[in-house]
N, C-alpha and C positions, 0 to 999 in steps of 0.2 A: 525467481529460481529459473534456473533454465531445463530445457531437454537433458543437456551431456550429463551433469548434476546432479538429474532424479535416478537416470541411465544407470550412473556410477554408485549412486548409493544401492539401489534395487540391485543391481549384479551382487555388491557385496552380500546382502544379507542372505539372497538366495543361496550364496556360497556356502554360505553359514550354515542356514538351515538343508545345505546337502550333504553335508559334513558330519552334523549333528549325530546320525544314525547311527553310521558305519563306527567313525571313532567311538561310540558310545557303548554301543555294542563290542566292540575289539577293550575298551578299557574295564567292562563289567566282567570278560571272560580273565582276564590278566587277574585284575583283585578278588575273581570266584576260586584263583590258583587252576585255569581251562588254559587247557594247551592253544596256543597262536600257531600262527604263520612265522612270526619269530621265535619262536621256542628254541630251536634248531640250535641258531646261531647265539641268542643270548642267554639258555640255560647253561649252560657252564660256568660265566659269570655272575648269574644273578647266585648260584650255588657256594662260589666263591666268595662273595659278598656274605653270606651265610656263616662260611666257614672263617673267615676273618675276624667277623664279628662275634662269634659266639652264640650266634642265634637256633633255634629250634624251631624249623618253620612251619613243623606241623601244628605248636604248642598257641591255646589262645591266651588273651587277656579280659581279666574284669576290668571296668571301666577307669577304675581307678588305678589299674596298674596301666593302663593304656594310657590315661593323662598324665603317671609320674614319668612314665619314658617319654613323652611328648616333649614336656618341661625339662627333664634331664637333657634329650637331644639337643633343645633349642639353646641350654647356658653351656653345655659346651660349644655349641657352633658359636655363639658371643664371644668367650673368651678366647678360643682358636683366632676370628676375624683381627677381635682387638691388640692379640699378643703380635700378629702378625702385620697389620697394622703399624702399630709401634716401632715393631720391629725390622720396617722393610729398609730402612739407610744403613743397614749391617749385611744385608740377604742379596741375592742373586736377582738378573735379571731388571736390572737398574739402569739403564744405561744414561740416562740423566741424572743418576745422582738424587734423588729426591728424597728427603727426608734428610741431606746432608750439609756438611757446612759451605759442598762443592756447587749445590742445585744452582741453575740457570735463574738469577736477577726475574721477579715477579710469580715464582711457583709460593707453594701454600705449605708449613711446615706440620708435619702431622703432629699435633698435638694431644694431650690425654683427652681433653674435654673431647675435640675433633674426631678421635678415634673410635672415643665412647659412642660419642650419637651415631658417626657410622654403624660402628659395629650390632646398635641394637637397629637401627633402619633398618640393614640388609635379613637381621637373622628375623625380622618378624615382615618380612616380605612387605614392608613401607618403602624402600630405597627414596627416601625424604635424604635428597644430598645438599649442603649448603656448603659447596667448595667444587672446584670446578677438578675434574678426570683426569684432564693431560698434565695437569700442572701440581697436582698432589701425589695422586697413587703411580706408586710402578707397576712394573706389568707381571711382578709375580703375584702383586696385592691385588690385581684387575682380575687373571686371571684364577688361581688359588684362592682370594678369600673373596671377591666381590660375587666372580662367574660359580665359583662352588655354593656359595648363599644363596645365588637364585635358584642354583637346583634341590636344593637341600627346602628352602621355605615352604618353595612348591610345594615338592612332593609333601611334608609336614601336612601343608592343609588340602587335599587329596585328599592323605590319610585320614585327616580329619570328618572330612565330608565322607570318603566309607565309611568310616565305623557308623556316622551318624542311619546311613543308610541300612547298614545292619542291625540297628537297632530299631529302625521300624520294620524291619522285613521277618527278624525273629519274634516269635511268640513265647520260646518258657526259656530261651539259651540266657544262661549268667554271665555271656563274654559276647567282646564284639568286635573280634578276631584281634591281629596282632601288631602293634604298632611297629616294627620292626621290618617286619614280611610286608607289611603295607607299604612302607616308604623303602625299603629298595625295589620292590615290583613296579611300584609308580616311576623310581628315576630309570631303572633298566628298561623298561619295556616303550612306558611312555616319553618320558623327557628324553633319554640319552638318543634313540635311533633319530626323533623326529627335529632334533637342536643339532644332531649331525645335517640330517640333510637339511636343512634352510639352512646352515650356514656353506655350506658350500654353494645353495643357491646366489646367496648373496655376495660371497668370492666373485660368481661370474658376472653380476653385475656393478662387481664396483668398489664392495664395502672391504676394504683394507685388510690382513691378515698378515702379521709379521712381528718382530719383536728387535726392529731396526731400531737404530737413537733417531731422533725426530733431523731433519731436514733441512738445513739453511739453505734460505734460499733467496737472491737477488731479485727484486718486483723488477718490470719492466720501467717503473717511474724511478726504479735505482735506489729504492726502501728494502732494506734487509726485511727478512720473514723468515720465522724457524714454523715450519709443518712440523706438526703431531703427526702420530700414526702408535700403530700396534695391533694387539689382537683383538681386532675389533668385531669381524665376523661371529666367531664363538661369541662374544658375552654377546651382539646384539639376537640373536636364536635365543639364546635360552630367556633374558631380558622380557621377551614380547611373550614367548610362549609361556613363560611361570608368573605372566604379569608382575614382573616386579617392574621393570622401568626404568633402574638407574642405567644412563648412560655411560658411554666410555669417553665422549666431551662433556663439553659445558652445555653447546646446544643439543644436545640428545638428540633425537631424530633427524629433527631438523637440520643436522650434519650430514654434508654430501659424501661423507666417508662411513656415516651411518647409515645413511638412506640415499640411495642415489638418485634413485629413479622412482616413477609412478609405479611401475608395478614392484619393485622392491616393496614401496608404502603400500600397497595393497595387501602382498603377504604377511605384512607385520601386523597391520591390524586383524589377519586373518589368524594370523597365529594369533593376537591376544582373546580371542574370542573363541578359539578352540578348543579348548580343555572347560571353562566354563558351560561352554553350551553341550558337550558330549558329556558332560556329568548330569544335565538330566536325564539323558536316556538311562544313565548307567543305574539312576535313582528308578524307574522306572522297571527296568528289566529286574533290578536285583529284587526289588518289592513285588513280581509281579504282575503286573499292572500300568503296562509302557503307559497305558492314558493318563497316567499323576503325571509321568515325566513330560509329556505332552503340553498338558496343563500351566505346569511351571514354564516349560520353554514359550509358551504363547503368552502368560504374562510379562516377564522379562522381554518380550519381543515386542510386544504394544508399547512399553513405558522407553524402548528404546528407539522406535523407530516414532515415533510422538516427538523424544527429545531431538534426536537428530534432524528433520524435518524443520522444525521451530527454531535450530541452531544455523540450520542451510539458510532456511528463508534470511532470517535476522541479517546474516552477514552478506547474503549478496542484495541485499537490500540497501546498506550502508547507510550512513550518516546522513540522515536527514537536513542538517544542519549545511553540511558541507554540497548538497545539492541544491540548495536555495542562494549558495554563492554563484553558480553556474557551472560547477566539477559534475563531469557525466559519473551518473551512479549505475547505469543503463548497460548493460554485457553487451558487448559487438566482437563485430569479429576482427579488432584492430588491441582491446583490452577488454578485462574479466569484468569490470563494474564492480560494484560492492567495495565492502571495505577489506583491501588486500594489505592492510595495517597489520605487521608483527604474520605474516604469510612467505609462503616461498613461492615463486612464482612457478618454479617446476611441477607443484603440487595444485595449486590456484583455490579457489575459494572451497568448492566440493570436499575436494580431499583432506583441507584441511579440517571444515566442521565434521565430516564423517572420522576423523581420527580424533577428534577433542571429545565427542559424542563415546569415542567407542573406548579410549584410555580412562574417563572417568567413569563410565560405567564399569568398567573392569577393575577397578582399584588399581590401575598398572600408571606408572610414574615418567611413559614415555610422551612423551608430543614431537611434533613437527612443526609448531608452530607457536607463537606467544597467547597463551590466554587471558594476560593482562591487557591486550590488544582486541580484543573481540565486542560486539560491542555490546549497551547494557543486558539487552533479552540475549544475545546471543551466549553473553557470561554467563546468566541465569543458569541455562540447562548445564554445562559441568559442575556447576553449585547444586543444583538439585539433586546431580545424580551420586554426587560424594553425600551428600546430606541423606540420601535414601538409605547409604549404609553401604551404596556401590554394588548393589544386588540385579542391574541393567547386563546381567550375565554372570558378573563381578569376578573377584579373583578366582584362583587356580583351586576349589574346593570353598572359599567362604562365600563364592557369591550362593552356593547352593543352600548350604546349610544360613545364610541370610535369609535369601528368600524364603525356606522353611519354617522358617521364625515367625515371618508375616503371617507364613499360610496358617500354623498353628493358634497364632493369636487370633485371626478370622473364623477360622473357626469355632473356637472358643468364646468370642465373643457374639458370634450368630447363634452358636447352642445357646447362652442367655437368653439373647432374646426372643427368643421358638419355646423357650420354655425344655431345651434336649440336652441330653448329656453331652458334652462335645467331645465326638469323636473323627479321629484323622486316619485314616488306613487303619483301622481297628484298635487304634490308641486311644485311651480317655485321656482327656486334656482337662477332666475337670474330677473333682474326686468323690467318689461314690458313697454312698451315707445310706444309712436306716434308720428310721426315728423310731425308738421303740415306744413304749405306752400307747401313742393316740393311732400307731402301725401307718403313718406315713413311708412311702416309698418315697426316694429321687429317683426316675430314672428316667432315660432318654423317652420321649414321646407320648411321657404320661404327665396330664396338666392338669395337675392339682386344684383342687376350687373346692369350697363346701358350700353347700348353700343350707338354710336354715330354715325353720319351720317355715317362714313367710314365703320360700323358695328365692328368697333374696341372697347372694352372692354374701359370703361371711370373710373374713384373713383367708389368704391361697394359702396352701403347703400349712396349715394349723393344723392340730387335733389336740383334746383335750385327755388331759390324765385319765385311766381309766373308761376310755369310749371304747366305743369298738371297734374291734382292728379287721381290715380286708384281707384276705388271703389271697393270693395271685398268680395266677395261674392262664398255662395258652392253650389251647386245644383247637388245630385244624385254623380254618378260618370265623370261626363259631367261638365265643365268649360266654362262660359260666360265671355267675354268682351264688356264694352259698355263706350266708351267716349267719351262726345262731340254728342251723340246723334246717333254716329254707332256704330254696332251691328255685332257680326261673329260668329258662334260657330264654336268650336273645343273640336275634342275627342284628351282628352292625355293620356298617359300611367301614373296612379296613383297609387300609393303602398294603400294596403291595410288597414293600421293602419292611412291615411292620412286625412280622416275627423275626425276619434277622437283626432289626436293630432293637427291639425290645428286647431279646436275649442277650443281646452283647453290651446292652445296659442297667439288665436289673440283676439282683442277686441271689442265687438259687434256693433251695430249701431251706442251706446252712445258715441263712442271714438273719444274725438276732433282732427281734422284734417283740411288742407283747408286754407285757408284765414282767418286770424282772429282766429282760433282756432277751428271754431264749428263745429258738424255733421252736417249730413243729415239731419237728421230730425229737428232738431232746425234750418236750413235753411229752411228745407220745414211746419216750425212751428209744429211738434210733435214730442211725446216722450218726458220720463224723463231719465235725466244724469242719470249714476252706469252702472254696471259693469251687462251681461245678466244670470241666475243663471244656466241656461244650457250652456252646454259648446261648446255642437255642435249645437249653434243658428248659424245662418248666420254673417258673419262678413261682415259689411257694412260700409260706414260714409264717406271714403276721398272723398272731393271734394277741388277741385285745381281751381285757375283761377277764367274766367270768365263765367258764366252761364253751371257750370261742372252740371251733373245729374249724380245720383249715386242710380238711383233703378234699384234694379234687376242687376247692375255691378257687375262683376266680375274676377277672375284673375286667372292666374295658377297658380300652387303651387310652382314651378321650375323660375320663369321670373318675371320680379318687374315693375314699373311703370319709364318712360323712361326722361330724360329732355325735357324741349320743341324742342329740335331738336334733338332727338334720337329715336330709332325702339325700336318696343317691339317684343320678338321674343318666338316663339313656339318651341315645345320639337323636332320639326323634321327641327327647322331651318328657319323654314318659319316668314314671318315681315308678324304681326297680327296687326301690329298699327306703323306707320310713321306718327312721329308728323310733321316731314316740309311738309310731304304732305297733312295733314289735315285741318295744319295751311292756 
């Protein structure tokens, strides 16, 4: 690896993570409905949008009305792409004729099948094309159904990824705002100002913007050549930034009319990686608690600058094979070294592993270079990171709520094995139980074990029909037991975070236990069943047996409630309850 290499990677990502903030912050004010800096100029529109549609932007959605309008928005953008599609050798703005009986010798004729797979590519934000741009689609279909699909998937999963954010950030609300108001505030505010400006960026340097017929044109070796062109600038902005990726050629990036220059490819990957990485702040801010969003972003930032790293080295490394022939593999300052196989040299080895690194971590479908050409480890890392799920930032809203998936299941599978309720920002990820008759509890940071007259370790989480049941209860930093009518305190040694997360894992008074099923209080005739709306109420209720009392009971946090012929035993070892001797 060289200097310029590690130079160019480390600028980018510092890019990233300065960007990260500010957008993150400006996109949580936009989908909280907080006035911007743009407000000014695009509430009238985004109002308009509104009134067009039929929408009530004050009104929310339950879950399931948010997912049918998700699913309804998305088969009519299918059906619109594909009709249009179909239908572009009748429609405007053709000026090759494509789709027709007129098309120029080697275009590609849009077919049903052909249309089909497009049309569901683009509407689920895959842009998976197997037919090449200039020689298929016109430019009403580039512009109208390809560039409207990028905006449109985008925003979709945006939306997607707030609501999930609102659904951990509320605690009793039945809705998780409005799929509607979500995906035009996302395309107004976010995609439309910021796919204006890079595409005019990209006007000045280079990248084509017109809706001219393509170009004949004599080589100098006196070889006819028809140039493509069109409106390239527009789809390639929105393309990076809604990571979808289809190209308006065949070589996507890699085209000097899509990418001209090194800092053009620097913005693009810049733009693929900006809406992914400002969504965790916005996950953060909306919950909260920026350090989750933090969190997330320093994951995704390990797994990807690990993969690009390992992707740099591989390829300026090259071909081992072809270095024992005596081909310099070695960078000078006359050629790059490494393997510049399926590379553009405008971009050279750096740019290009940092854009293979940075398109498949983002699930976005653009390159600048051939990945069939890379060499075997260097192949590896875009395999892995499409294999991860594309969660290395990943798309426009999925790579968030991907990663969240992980974080969810990590935690849920660490609560197993601690023996704790798994919980994530105040969510259980595991479901909460009362065992009645033997008055076992589940809950978070209480570790079930019985031991038995010999003081020997018995079945964890058992009790037996008819034993006696613990009553459970928190008081201060101080721990009360009362069963059967005696009484002992004991100081134990308690972690710090132990009444808030014991209350936000066990269940209050109301919690059936006991003989029969019932609390406390409905034995002792009060109280209503539910659940207590504080978290750090007192957890009471088990009663076992016969004439158990369970006010003011209570348990350690460490020691569980014993069968009728076993000890219950304290943090320093000592028997705070001998049921034979009770008995």
């Amino acid at each position: 690896m060289t200097a310029n290499g590690i130079l160019q990677i480390a600028i980018y990502f510092v890019v990233v993570a300065a960007l990260t903030k500010p957008l993150g912050a400006y996109m949580a004010r936009v989908f909280n409905g907080e006035r911007t800096l743009l407000h000014p100029f695009l509430r009238p529109l985004e109002r308009l949008c509104y009134w067009l549609c039929g929408v009530e932007e004050a009104s929310e959605q339950r879950w399931t009305q948010y997912a049918a309008s998700l699913l309804s928005f998305s088969l009519f953008s299918f059906l619109a792409l594909y009709a249009l599609a179909r239908l572009q050798g009748w429609l405007p703005l053709n000026p090759m004729a494509l789709g027709t009986g007129q098309a120029p010798a080697g275009t590609t004729p849009m077919t049903p099948d052909l249309a089909f797979n497009t049309a569901v590519s683009f509407t689920t934000n895959t842009d998976w094309q197997n037919y090449s741009g200039e020689a298929t689609l016109s430019y009403l279909v580039q512009m109208v159904g390809l560039t409207m699909q990028n905006f449109a998937s985008a925003a979709a999963g945006m939306a997607v990824a707030v609501a999930l954010i609102r659904g951990f950030a509320r605690q009793q609300a039945k809705t998780i705002g409005n799929f509607w108001t979500d995906i035009v505030r996302g395309t107004v505010y976010v995609l439309l100002p910021i796919s204006l400006a890079a595409a005019l960026f990209f006007c000045a340097q280079g990248v084509v913007q017109n809706v001219n017929p393509y170009t004949r044109v004599v080589t100098v070796e006196g070889k006819r050549q028809v140039i493509a062109q069109g409106p390239v600038a527009s789809q390639e902005a929105i393309k990076t930034l809604g990571t979808n990726g289809g190209g308006f050629f065949n070589a996507n990036s890699a085209h000097p009319y899509e990418n001209p220059t090194p800092l053009t490819n620097m913005v693009q990957m810049l733009l693929i990686f900006a809406i992914p990485a400002g969504l965790t702040y916005v996950f953060g801010a909306m919950t909260g608690d920026t350090r989750q969003g933090w969190a997330i972003f320093a994951a995704m930032s390990v797994m990807f600058l690990a993969g690009v790293l390992a992707l740099y080295w591989s390829e300026q490394a090259g071909n081992p094979l072809l270095a024992k022939q005596g081909l310099q593999s070695a960078a000078t300052a006359a050629q790059p070294g490494g393997n510049m196989e399926g590379k553009e040299t405008r971009f050279g080895i750096p740019a290009t592993a940092l854009f293979a690194a940075v398109t498949t971590g983002a699930s976005c479908g653009a390159v600048n270079g051939m990945h069939d050409s890379l060499t075997p480890l260097g192949g590896l890392i875009p395999l892995f990171n499409m294999q991860a799920g594309e969660v290395v930032f990943g798309g426009a809203g999925a790579g968030l709520y991907g990663m969240l998936l992980f974080a969810i299941l990590a935690v849920f599978i660490a609560g197993l094995m601690v023996g704790r309720t798994p919980e994530y920002l105040g969510k259980n990820t595991g479901v909460q139980r009362c065992l009645g008759g033997g008055g076992v509890s589940e809950g978070r940071l209480l570790e079930r074990g019985l031991r038995g007259g010999d003081g020997k370790p018995e079945q964890r989480g058992s009790a037996r029909p008819g034993g006696d049941s613990l009553c459970l209860h928190e008081r201060g930093g101080e721990q009360w037991e009362r069963v059967r009518g005696s009484q002992r305190k004991h100081t134990l040694v308690q972690p710090d975070d132990w009444n808030r997360d014991a209350g936000g894992a066990l269940p209050d008074h109301h919690s059936n236990a006991g003989d029969g099923g019932q609390s406390c209080d409905e034995k002792e005739g009060g109280g209503d069943r539910g659940d207590a709306a504080d978290t750090r109420a007192a957890v009471r209720g088990f009663v076992g047996g016969d004439g158990g009392d369970c006010r003011g009971a209570d348990v350690l946090p460490c020691t569980v409630a014993g069968s009728d012929h076993g000890a219950l035993f304290d943090v320093r070892g000592e028997v705070v309850l001998n049921h034979a001797a009770s008995d």
